[in-house]
SEKOL-81457 format. One record per residue (C-alpha): residue number from 1; residue in three letters; y, z, x. Coordinates in nm, 3 decimals, padded with zeros to 5 digits, m for minus. Example, Ala and Ser with C-alpha at 12.3 -4.5 7.8 and 13.67 -1.06 7.14 Angstrom:
SEKOL-81457
<num 1, residuo ala, north m00.450, up 00.780, east 01.230>
<num 2, residuo ser, north m00.106, up 00.714, east 01.367>
END
This chain:
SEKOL-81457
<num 1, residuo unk, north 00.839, up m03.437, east m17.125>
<num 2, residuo unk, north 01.002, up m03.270, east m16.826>
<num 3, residuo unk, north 00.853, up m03.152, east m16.535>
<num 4, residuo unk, north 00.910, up m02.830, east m16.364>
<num 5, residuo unk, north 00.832, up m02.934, east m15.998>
<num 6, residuo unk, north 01.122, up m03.137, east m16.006>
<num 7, residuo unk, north 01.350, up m02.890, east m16.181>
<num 8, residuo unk, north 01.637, up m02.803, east m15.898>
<num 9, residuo unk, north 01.619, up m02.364, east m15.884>
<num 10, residuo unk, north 01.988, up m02.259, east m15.847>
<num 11, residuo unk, north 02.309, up m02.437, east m15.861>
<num 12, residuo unk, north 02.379, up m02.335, east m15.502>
<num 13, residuo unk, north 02.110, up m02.580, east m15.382>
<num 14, residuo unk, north 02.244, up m02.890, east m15.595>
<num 15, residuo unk, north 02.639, up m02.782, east m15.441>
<num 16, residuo unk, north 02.446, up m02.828, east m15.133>
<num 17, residuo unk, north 02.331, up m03.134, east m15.160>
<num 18, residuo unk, north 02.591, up m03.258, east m15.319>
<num 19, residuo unk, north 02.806, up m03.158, east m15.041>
<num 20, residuo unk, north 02.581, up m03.269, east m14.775>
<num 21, residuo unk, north 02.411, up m03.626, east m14.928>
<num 22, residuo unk, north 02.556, up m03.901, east m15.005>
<num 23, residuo unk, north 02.322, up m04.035, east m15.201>
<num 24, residuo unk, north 01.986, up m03.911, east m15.249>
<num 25, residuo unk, north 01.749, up m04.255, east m15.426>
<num 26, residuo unk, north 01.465, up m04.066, east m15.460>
<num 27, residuo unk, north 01.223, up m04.234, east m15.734>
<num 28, residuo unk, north 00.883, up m04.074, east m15.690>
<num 29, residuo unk, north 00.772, up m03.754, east m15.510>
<num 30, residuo unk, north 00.722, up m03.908, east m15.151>
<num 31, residuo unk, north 01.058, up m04.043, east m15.115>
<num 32, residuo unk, north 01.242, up m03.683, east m15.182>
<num 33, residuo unk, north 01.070, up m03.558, east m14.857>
<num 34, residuo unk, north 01.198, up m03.866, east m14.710>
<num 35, residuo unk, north 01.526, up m03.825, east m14.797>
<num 36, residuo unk, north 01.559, up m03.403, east m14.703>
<num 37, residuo unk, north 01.396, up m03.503, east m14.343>
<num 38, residuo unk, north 01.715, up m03.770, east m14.338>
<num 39, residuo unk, north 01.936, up m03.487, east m14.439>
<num 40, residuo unk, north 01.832, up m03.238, east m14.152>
<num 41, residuo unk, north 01.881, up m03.542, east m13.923>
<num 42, residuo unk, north 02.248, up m03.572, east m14.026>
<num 43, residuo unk, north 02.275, up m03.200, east m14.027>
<num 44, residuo unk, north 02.132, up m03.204, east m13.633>
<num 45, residuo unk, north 02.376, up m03.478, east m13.552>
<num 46, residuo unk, north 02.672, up m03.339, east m13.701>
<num 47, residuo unk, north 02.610, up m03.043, east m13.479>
<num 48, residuo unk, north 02.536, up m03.195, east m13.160>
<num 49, residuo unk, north 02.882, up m03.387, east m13.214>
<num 50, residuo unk, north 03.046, up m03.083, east m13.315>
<num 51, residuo unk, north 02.922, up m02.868, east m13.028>
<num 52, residuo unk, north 03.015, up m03.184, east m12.758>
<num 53, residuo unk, north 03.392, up m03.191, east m12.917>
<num 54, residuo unk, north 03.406, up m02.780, east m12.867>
<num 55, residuo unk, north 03.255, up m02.857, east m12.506>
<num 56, residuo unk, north 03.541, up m03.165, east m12.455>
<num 57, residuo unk, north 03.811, up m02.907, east m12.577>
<num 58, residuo unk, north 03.705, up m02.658, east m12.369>
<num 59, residuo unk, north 03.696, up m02.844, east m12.059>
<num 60, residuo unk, north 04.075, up m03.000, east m12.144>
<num 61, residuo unk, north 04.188, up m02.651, east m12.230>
<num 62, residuo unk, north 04.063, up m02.496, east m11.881>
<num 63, residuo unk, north 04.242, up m02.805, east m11.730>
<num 64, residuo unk, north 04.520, up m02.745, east m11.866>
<num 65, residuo unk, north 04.577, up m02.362, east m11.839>
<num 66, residuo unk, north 04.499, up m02.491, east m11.477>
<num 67, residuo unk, north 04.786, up m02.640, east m11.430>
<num 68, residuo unk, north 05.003, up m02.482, east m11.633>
<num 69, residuo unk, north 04.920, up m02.154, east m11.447>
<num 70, residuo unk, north 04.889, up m02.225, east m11.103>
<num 71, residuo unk, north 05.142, up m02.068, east m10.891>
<num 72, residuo unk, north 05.368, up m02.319, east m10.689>
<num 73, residuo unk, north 05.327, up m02.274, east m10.311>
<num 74, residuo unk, north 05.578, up m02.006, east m10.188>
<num 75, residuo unk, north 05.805, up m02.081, east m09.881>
<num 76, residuo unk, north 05.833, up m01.827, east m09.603>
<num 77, residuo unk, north 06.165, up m01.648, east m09.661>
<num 78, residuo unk, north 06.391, up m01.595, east m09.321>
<num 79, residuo unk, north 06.614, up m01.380, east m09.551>
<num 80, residuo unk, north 06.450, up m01.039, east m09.454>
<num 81, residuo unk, north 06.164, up m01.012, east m09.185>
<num 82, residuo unk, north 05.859, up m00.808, east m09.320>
<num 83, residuo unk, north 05.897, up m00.406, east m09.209>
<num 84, residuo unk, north 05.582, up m00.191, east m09.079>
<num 85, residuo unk, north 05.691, up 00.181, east m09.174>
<num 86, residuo unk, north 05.508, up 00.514, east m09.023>
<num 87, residuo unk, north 05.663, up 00.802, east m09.140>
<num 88, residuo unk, north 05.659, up 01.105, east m08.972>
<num 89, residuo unk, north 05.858, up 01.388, east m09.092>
<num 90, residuo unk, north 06.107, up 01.588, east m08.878>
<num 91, residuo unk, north 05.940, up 01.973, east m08.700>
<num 92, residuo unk, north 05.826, up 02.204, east m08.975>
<num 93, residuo unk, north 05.871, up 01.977, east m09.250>
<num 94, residuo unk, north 05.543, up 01.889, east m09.472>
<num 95, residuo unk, north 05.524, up 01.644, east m09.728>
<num 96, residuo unk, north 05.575, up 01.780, east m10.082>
<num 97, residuo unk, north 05.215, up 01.717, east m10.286>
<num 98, residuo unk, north 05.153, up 01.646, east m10.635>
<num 99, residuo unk, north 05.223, up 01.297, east m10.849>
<num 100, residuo unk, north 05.443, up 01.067, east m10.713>
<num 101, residuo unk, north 05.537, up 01.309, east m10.397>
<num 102, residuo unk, north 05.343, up 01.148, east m10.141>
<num 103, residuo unk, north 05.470, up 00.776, east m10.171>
<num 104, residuo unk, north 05.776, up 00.704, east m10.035>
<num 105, residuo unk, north 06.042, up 00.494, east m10.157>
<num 106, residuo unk, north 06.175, up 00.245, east m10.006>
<num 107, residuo unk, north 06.555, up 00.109, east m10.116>
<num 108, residuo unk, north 06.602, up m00.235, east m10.269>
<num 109, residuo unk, north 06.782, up m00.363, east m09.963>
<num 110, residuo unk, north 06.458, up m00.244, east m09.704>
<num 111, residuo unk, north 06.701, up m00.036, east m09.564>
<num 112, residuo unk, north 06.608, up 00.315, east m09.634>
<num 113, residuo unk, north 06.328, up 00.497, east m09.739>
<num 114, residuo unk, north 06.326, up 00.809, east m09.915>
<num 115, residuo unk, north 06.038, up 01.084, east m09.968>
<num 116, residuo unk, north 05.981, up 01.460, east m10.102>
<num 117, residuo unk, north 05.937, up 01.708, east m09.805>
<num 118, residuo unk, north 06.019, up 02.050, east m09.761>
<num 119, residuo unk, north 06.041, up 02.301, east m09.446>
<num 120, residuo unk, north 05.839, up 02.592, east m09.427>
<num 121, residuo unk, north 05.987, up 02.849, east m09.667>
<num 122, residuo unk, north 06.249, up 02.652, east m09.875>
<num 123, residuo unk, north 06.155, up 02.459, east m10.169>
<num 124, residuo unk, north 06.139, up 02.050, east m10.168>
<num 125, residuo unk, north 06.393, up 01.832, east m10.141>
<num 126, residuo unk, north 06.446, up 01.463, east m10.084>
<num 127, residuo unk, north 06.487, up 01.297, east m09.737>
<num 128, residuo unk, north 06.645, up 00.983, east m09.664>
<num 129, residuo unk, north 06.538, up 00.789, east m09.366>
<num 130, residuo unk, north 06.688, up 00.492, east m09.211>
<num 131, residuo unk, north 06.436, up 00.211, east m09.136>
<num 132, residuo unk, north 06.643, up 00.152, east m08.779>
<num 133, residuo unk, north 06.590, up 00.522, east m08.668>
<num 134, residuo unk, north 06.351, up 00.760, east m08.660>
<num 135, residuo unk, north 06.500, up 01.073, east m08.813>
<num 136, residuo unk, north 06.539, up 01.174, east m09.151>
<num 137, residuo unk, north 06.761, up 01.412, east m09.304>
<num 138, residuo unk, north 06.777, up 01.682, east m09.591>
<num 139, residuo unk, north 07.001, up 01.581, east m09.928>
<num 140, residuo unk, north 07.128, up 01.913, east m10.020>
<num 141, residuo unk, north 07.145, up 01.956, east m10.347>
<num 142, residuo unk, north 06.821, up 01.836, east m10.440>
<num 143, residuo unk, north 06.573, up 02.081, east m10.453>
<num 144, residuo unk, north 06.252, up 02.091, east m10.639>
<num 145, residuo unk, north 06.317, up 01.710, east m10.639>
<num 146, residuo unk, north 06.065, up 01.509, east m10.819>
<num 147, residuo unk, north 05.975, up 01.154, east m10.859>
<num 148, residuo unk, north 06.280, up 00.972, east m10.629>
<num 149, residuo unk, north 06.435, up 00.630, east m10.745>
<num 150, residuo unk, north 06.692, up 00.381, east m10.601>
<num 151, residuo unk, north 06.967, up 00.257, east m10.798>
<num 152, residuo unk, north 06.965, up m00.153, east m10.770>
<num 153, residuo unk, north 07.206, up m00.116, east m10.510>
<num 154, residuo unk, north 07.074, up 00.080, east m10.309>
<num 155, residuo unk, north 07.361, up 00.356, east m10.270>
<num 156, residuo unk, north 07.282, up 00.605, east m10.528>
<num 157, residuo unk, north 06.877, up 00.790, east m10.583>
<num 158, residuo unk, north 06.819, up 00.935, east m10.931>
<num 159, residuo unk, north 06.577, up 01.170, east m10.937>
<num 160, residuo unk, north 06.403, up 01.487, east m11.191>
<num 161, residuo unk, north 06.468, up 01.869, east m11.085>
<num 162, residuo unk, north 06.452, up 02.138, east m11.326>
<num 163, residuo unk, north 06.437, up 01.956, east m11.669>
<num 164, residuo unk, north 06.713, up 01.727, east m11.545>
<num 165, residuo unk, north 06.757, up 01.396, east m11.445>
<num 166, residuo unk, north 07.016, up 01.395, east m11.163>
<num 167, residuo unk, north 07.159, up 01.104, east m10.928>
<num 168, residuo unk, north 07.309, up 01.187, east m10.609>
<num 169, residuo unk, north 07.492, up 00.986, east m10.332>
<num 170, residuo unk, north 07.226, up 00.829, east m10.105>
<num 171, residuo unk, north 07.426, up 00.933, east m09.796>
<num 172, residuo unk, north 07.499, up 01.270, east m09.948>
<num 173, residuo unk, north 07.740, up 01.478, east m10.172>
<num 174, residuo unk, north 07.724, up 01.643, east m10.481>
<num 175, residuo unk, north 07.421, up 01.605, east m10.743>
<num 176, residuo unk, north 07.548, up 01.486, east m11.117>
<num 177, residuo unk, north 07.341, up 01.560, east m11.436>
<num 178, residuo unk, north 07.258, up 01.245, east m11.608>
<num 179, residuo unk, north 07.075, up 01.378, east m11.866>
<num 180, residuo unk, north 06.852, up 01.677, east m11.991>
<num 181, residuo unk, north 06.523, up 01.656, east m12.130>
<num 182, residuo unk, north 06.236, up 01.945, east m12.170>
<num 183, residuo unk, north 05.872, up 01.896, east m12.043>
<num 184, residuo unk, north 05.645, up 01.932, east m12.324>
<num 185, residuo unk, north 05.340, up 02.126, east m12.184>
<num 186, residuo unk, north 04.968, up 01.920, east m12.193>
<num 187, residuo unk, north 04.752, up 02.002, east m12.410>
END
């Protein structure tokens, strides 16, 4: 006659054991205890192993990415010596506010700098500034400037005025259109 204590109650617990055991000699009820405690053991060890591996990986990975990442020490370049700029506009000439109006920008080749100013009645335009001198002068042609940017040569400025985006001649002349776009209002 069969017993029910020793029935097993769902096939997920004999996949389990099958899984997990290898072999399970269990002849009388005292030695099936024995053999689950020897299960958990395994179970505890297997962890333990696993977690030290993940520990070991993680400690090679860092090492790695370490080295792999670290930035090679820089020489000191004699090609260009470092520039301190002030910049004081000419008499009667303020320094246009809003985004982007306030920094100036200074030309790939640390030569010039250019910024968004205007004098006291007349709408803003952009002034270019040598770095060897202290005065700075007007580009006609570019008012209500916004948003001034050097060409990688450092002889022509692009800039945005009325829905346009215009490059002019960094030591002066004529504006040209480069292209037209429309601001679409914030919502």
């Amino acid at each position: 006659m069969k017993d029910r204590r020793q029935r097993v109650g769902d096939l997920s617990t004999v996949l389990f054991v099958l899984g997990n055991v290898t072999s399970l000699t269990a002849t009388g009820p005292g030695q099936a205890e024995t053999a689950t405690l020897g299960l958990a053991k395994d179970v505890k060890q297997s962890w333990r192993r696993t977690v030290a591996i993940g520990a070991a990986a993680l400690v090679v990975g860092a090492a790695v990415s370490a080295f792999y990442f670290r930035r090679p020490p820089t020489a000191p370049t004699t090609e260009q010596p470092a520039v301190r700029l002030s910049l004081f506009t000419p008499a009667n000439v303020a320094l246009a506010g809003g985004t982007n109006q306030l920094v100036p920008v200074v030309s790939p080749d640390g030569r010039r700098v250019v910024f968004i100013a205007s004098r006291l009645g007349e709408p803003v335009r952009i002034w270019v500034r040598s770095l060897e001198s202290l005065d700075a002068r007007s580009l006609p042609g570019t008012d209500n400037a916004r948003g001034p940017f050097w060409s990688p040569d450092s002889r022509t400025l692009a800039f945005f005025a009325d829905d346009k985006l215009k490059t002019i001649d960094a030591a002066g002349g004529p504006p040209a259109v480069s292209s037209t776009f429309r601001v679409l209002p914030s919502h």
